[in-house]
C-alpha positions in Angstrom: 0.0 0.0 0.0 1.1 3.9 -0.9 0.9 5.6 1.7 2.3 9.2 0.2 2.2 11.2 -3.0 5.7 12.0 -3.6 8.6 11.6 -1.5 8.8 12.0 2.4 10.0 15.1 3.3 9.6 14.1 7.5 12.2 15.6 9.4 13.5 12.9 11.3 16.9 14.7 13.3 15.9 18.0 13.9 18.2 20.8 15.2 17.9 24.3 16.4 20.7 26.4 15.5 22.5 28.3 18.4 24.7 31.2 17.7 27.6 33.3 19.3 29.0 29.9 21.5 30.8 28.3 18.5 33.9 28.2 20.7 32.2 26.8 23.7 31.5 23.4 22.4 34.2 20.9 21.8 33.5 17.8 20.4 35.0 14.4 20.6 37.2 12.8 24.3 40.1 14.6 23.2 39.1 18.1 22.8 37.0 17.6 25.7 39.9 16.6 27.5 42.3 19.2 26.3 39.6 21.6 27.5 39.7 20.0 30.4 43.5 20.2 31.2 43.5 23.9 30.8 41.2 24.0 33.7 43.7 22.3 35.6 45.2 25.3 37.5 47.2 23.7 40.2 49.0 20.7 41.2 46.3 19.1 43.7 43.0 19.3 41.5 40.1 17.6 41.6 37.6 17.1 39.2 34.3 15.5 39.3 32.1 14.2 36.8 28.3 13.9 37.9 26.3 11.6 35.7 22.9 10.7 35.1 21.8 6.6 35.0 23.1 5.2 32.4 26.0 6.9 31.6 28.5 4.4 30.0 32.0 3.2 32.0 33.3 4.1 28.9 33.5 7.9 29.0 34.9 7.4 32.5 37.9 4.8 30.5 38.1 7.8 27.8 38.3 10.7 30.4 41.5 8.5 32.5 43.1 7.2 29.3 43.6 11.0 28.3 44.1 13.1 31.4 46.0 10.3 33.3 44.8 11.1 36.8 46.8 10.1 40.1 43.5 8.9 42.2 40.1 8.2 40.5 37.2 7.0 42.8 34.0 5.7 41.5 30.9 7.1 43.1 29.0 3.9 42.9 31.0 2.9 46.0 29.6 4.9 48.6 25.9 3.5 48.3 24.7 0.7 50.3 25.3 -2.9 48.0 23.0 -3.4 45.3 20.9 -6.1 47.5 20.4 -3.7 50.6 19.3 -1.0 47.8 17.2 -3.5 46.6 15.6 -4.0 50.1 15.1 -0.2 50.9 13.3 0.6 47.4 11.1 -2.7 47.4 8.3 -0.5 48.4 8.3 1.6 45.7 9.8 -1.5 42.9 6.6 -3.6 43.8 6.0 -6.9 42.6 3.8 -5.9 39.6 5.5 -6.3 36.5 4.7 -2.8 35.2 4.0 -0.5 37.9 5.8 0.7 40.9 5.3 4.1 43.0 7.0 7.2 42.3 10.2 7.7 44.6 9.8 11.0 46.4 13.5 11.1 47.9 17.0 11.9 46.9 20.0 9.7 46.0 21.5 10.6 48.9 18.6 7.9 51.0 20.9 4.9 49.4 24.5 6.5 50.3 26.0 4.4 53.3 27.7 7.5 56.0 30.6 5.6 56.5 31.2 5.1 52.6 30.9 8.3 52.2 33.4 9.6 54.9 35.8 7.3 53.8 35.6 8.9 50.4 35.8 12.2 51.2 39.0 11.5 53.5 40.6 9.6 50.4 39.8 13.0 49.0 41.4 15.3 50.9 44.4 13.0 51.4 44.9 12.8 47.3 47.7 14.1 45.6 47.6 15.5 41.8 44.5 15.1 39.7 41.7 13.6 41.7 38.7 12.7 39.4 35.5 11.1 40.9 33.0 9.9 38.7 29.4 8.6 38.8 25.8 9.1 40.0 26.0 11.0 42.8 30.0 12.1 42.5 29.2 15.6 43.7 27.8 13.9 47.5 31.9 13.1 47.6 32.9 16.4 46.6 32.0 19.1 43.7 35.9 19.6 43.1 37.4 22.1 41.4 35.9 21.5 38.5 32.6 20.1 37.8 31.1 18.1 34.6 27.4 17.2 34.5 27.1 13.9 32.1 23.7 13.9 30.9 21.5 10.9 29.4 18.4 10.8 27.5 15.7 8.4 28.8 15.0 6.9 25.3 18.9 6.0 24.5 18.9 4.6 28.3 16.1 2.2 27.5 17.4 1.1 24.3 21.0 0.2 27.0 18.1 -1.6 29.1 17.4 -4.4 26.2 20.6 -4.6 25.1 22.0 -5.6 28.7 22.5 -2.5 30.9 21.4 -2.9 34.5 19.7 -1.1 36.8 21.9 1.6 39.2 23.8 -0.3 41.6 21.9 -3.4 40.4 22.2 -6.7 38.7 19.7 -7.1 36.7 21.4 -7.4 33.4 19.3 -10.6 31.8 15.7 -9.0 33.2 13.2 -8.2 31.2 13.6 -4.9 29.7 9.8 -3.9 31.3 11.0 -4.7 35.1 14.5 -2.5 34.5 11.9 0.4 33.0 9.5 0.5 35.5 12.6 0.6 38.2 13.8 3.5 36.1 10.8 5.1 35.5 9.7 5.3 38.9 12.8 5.2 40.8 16.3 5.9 39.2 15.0 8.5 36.9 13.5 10.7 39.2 16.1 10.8 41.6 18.8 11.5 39.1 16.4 14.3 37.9 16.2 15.6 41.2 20.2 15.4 41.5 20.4 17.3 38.0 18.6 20.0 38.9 20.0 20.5 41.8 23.5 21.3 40.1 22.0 23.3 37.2 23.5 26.8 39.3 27.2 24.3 39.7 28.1 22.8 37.2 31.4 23.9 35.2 30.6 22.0 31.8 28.1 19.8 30.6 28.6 16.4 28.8 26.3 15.0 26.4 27.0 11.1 26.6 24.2 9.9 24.4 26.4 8.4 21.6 29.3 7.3 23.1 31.3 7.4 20.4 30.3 11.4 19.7 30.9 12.7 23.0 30.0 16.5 23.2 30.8 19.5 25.9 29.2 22.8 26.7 30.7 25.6 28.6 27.6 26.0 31.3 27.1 29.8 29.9 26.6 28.2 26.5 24.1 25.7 27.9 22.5 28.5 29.4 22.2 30.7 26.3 21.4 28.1 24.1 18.4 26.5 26.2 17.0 30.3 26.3 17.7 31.1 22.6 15.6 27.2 21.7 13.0 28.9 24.2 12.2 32.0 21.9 11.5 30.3 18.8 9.6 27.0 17.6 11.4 23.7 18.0 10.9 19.9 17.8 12.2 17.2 19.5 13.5 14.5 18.2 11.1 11.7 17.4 12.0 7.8 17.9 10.2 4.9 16.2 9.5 1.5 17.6 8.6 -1.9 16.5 5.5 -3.2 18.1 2.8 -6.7 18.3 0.6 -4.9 16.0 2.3 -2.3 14.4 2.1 -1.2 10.6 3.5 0.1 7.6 2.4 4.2 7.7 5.3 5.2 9.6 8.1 3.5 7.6 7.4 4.8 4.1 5.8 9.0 5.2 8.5 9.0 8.1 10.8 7.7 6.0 12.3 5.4 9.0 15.9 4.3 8.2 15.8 0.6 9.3 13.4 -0.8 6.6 14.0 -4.1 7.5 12.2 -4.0 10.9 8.6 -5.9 10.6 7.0 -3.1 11.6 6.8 0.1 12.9 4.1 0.6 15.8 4.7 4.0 17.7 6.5 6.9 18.2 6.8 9.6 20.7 7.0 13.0 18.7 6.4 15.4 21.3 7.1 14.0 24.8 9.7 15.7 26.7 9.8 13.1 29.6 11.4 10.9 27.2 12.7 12.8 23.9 15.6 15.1 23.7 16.2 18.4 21.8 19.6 18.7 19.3 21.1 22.1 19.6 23.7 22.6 17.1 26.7 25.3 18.0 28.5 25.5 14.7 29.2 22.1 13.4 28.8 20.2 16.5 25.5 19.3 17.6 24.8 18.8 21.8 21.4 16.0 22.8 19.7 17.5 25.6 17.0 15.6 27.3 13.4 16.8 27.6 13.6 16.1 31.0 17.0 18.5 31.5 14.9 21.2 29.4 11.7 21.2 31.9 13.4 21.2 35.1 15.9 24.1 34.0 13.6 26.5 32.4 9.9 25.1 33.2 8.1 29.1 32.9 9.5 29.5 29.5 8.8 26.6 28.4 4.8 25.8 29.8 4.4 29.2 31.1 3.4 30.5 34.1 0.0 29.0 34.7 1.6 25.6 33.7 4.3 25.3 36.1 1.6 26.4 38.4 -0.1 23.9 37.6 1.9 21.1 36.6 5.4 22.2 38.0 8.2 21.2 36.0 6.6 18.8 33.6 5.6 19.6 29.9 1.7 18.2 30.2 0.9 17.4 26.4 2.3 14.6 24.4 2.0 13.7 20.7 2.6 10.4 19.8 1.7 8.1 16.6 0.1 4.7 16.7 0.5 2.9 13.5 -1.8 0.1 12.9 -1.7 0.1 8.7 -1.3 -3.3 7.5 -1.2 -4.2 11.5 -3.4 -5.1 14.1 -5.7 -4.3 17.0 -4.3 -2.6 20.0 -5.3 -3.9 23.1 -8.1 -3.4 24.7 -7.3 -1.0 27.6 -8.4 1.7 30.2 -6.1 4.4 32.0 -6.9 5.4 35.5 -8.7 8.1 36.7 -6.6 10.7 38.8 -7.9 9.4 42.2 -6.4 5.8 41.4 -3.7 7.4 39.9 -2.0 9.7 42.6 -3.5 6.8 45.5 -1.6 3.7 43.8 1.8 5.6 41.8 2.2 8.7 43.8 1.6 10.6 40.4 0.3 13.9 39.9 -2.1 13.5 37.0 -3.5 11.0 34.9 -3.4 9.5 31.2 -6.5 11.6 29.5 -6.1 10.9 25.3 -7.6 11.7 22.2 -7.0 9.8 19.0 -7.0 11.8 16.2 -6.7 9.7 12.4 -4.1 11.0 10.4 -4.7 8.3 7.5 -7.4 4.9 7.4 -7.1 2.1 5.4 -9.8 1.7 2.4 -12.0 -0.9 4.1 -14.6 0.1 7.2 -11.9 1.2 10.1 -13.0 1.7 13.4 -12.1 2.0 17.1 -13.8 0.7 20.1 -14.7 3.3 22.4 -16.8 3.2 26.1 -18.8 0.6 26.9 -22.5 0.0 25.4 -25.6 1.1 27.7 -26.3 -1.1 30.2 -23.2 -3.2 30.4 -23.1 -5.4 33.9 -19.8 -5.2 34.8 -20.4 -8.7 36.6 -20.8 -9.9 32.6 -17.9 -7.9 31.6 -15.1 -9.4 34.9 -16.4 -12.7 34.4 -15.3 -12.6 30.3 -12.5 -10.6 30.6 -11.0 -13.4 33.2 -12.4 -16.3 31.2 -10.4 -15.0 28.4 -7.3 -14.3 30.4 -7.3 -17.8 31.0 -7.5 -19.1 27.1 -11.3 -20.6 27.2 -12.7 -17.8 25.1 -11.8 -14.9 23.0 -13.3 -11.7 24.6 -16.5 -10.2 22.7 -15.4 -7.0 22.7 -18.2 -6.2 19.7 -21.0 -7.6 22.8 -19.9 -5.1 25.6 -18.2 -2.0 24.0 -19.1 0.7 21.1 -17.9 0.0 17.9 -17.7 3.3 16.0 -16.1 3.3 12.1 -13.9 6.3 11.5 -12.5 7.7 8.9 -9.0 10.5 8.1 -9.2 13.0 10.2 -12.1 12.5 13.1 -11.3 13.2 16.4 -12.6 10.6 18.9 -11.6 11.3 23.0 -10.4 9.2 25.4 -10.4 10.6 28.9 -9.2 8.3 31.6 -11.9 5.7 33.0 -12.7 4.9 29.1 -12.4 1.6 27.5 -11.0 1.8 24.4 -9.2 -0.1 21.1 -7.7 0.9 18.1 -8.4 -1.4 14.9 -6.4 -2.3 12.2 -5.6 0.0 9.0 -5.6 3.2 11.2 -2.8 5.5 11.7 -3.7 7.4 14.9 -2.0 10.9 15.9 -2.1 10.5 19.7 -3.0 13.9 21.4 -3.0 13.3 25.0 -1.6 14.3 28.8 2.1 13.7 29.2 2.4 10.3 31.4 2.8 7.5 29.2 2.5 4.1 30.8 -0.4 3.9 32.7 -2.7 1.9 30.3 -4.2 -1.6 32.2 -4.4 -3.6 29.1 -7.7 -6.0 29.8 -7.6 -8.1 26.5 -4.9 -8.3 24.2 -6.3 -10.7 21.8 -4.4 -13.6 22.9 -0.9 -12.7 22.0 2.4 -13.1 23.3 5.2 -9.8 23.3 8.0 -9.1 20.6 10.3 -11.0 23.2 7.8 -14.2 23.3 6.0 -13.2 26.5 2.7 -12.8 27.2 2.0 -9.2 27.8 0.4 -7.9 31.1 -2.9 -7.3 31.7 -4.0 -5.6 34.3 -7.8 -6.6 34.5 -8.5 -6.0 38.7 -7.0 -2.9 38.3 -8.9 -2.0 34.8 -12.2 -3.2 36.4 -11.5 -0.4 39.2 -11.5 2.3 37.3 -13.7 1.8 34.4 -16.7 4.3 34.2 -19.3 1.8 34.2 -22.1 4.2 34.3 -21.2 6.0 30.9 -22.6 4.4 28.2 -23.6 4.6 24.3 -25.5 8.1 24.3 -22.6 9.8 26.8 -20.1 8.3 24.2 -21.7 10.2 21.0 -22.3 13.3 22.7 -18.6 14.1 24.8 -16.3 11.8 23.0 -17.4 11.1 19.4 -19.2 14.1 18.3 -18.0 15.7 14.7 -15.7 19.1 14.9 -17.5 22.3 14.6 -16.5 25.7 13.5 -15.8 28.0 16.2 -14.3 31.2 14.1 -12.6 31.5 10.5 -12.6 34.5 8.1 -11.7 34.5 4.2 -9.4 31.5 3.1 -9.2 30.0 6.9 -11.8 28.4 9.4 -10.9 26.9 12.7 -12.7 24.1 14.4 -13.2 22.6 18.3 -12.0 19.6 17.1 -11.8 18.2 21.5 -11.2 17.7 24.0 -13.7 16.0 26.2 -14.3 18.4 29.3 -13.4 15.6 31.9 -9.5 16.2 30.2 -7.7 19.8 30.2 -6.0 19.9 26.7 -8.0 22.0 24.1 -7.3 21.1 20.5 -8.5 23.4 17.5 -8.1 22.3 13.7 -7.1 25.3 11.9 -7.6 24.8 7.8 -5.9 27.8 5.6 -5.1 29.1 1.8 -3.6 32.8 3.6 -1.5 33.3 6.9 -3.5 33.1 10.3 -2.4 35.1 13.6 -2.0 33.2 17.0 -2.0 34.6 20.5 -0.5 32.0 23.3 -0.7 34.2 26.4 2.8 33.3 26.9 1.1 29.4 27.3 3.0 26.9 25.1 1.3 25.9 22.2 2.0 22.4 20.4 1.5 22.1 16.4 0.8 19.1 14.2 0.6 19.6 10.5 -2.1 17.1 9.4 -2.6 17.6 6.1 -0.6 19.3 3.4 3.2 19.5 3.2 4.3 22.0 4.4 3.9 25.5 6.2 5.6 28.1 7.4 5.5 29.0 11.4 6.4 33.4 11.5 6.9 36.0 13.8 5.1 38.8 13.6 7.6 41.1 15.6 10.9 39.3 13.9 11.3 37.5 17.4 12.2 34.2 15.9 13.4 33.2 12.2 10.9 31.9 10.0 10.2 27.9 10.5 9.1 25.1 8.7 6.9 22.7 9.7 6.1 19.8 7.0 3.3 16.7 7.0 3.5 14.7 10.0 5.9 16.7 12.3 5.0 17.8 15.8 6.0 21.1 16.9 6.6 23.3 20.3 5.9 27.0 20.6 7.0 27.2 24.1 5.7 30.0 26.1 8.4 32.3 25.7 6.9 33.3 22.0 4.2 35.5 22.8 2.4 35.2 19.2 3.2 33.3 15.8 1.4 33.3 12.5 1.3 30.4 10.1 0.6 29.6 6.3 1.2 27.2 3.5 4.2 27.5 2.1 6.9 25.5 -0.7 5.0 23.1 -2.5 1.8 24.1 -0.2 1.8 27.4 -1.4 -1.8 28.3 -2.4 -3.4 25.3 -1.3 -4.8 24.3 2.1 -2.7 22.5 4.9 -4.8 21.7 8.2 -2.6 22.4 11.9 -3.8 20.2 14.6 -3.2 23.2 18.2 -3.6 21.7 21.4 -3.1 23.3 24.4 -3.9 23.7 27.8 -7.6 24.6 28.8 -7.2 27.0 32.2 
């Protein structure tokens, strides 16, 4: 099956150019390194390299192989062994195979006192270049000289399947799911927590996220070139993933490199918990986690009422589900916020909205919600039947079965069943957290690694609104978009979402340039149809921007107003831009 008219012109490693730091990066171990011996300044020094999770052993083989210090001490040795760790965070690991609950504390809970004295002593007793390295290095001592070595949480899962463990764990052969929900849950946020804590500290920061194209930053170029990406419009970059049913969509319009793969299923587009930026200071282009981006400079990038609201953490997230020449998703729920903050210690639930980018020729469809006056004895007692292998689940029996077609809107929020069908490719609009779904039928299949994947049916039943039926459905979550303004050449539509969820999304479909206002509240763009158009300021703030078919961009708050229009091969024709942002 075609998929495009033409070729693909998908962006798929964006950059944002930063000027007037060109000789504040240096690229490669031994420029860093030579950049670090001219910090060297006397004959006792010590320098400390602070890393995220994940951070390979072998920058820290690079960074002694070139600078040849007297005394290096690993961090990882003044935490408690890796099975006492494992004791204190059992609370929070669980026994579930997916979900754990949210770490509130500080690296600092794991360090053993003792360990820790010792180190420091070892320290102060060092002669010539000292260099400590590790999670939590700084705990020993910030030196005289401090690196921050940064990770992005995609690149560190893709370590998780191909061996890495856990911090301070040994977990290598575990499943890739178990390592992520310890990460996602623990290791993550306490590393985050550490990060931002040294964000007024550090001397230079490392981007370690290829190993073998190591990068550095002065910290006044890391500064100045998070604020400059802050002023204008900017994408992440997007990563693609194989998946049980994927499809097709994504490999030929995306233009996805690795053509050999089965399929392609998802990818995250617009989700700074897990994607990174690329800011590129002359030739040399620095990875910088979402996650690094939020907690630094969370007003300019949500705005005011968003950090009020949802502190440092980027609420929307675009994502693609691909089920062309694929199959069903499973048949899930997420939870509502009560279950959600009560079980995971999380601040807001998974609300989403699938909006179809493309549909197959045949009938397409999603179930959505359950069918008027569903017993949820009838629906437990199938579910668990099926779980066991002695039926399929009739998902047509309990749940509505509404047939779709490019570019309806259907909503989601939490407490909704729901299931994608085949031929669909699906523009996910939702709130930021990402793994929450209890998966209650999965059609009988087994995982990419030959498991069968989790369902989560007790918890599903829990939080399923099972007095929402069929006519609640069509009226909140499948009703038709509607004009809400427009003028000559443009209208703009209310496309969703449902009130129960707080993003607002607004088609906009234009022939001439349209003005927007963000009231200094980010704004996040999806071209979804046409190829391409150009993003403007109207005050010269920010260089002129292209966004083409398929790509998800930010205007974070810092840009007061932008226009848009078709542009390039678009020029004079419609293109259609998918807003969302938050409703306050």
């Amino acid at each position: 099956m075609t998929y495009l008219n033409g070729v693909s012109n998908f962006e798929k490693y964006p950059s944002t150019k930063i000027h007037g730091h060109d000789t504040d990066v240096f690229a490669g171990y031994d420029q860093i390194a030579t950049t670090l011996k001219k910090s060297i300044n006397r004959n006792d020094f010590v320098l400390t390299v602070e890393t995220y999770v994940g951070v390979d052993e072998s920058v820290l083989e690079a960074l002694v192989d070139r600078l040849k210090p007297s005394t290096v001490i690993h961090s990882i040795d003044i935490f408690y062994p890796s099975d006492v760790m494992q004791k204190m965070m059992a609370r929070y690991i669980t026994d579930d195979r997916v979900y754990g609950i949210a770490y509130t504390g500080e690296w600092s809970d794991f360090v053993e006192p003792t360990r820790l004295d010792k180190m420091k002593a070892q320290v102060e007793q060092a002669k010539g270049l000292t260099l400590i390295f590790g999670v939590g290095a700084s705990y020993i001592s910030k030196g005289d000289c401090l690196v921050y070595a940064d990770m992005a949480i995609w690149e560190l899962q893709m370590r998780y399947r191909n061996g890495t463990p856990n911090f301070n764990a040994t977990n290598v052969v575990e499943e890739q799911i178990r390592k992520f929900k310890r990460g996602y849950f623990i290791d993550w946020r306490l590393s985050n927590r550490q990060k931002a804590s040294l964000f007024e500290e550090f001397d230079f920061y490392l981007d370690t996220v290829w190993n073998d194209k190591p990068a550095m930053l002065t910290r006044i170029a890391f500064e100045t070139g998070l604020k400059e990406m802050l002023h204008q419009p900017f994408r992440t970059i997007p990563f693609f993933d194989e998946g049980l049913w994927g499809g097709q969509w994504m490999k030929e319009v995306c233009d996805v490199e690795d053509k050999s793969r089965v399929n392609y299923a998802w990818s995250y587009n617009l989700l700074f918990q897990e994607n990174e930026v690329n800011l590129q200071y002359g030739e040399t282009r620095v990875n910088i986690p979402g996650y690094t981006i939020m907690l630094r400079y969370p007003k300019l990038l949500i705005g005011e009422k968003g950090f009020s609201r949802f502190g440092a953490e980027y609420p929307i997230r675009y994502d693609f589900l691909d089920t062309m020449e694929g199959g069903y998703l499973s048949l899930q729920v997420h939870p509502d916020t009560q279950y959600y903050q009560q079980n995971f210690g999380m601040p807001f639930t998974q609300d989403e909205s699938y909006y179809f980018l493309d549909c197959g020729p045949t009938d397409t469809f999603m179930h959505l919600g359950l069918k008027t006056g569903v017993k949820k004895e009838d629906v437990e007692r199938d579910l668990k039947r099926a779980s066991r292998g002695e039926i399929d689940f009739p998902a047509d029996k309990y749940t509505n079965k509404i047939y779709v077609k490019k570019h309806d809107h259907l909503h989601v929020p939490a407490g909704t069943i729901h299931c994608a069908g085949p031929n669909t490719m699906i523009l996910e609009i939702s709130s930021a957290p990402c793994i929450f779904t209890f998966k209650l039928w999965d059609w009988g299949r087994v995982g990419m690694d030959g498991i069968p994947r989790p369902t989560h049916i007790d918890r599903g039943l829990k939080v399923i609104q099972w007095d929402k039926g069929t006519e609640w459905i069509n009226e909140t979550c499948a009703f038709p978009a509607y004009k809400v303004d427009g003028g000559e050449g443009w209208v703009e539509e209310k496309t969703g979402l449902n009130d129960l969820e707080f993003i607002e999304t607004h088609r906009i479909t234009t022939s001439v340039k349209v003005h927007r206002s963000t009231k200094n509240e980010t704004n996040a763009l999806h071209l979804v149809d046409g190829r391409e158009a150009l993003i403007e300021s109207p005050t010269g703030q920010f260089k002129p921007f292209i966004i083409h078919f398929a790509e998800s961009v930010c205007i974070p708050a810092g840009i007061s107003e932008y226009t848009f229009r078709p542009y390039g091969e678009s020029e004079n024709k419609e293109v259609s831009l998918i807003i969302g942002y938050v409703r306050y």
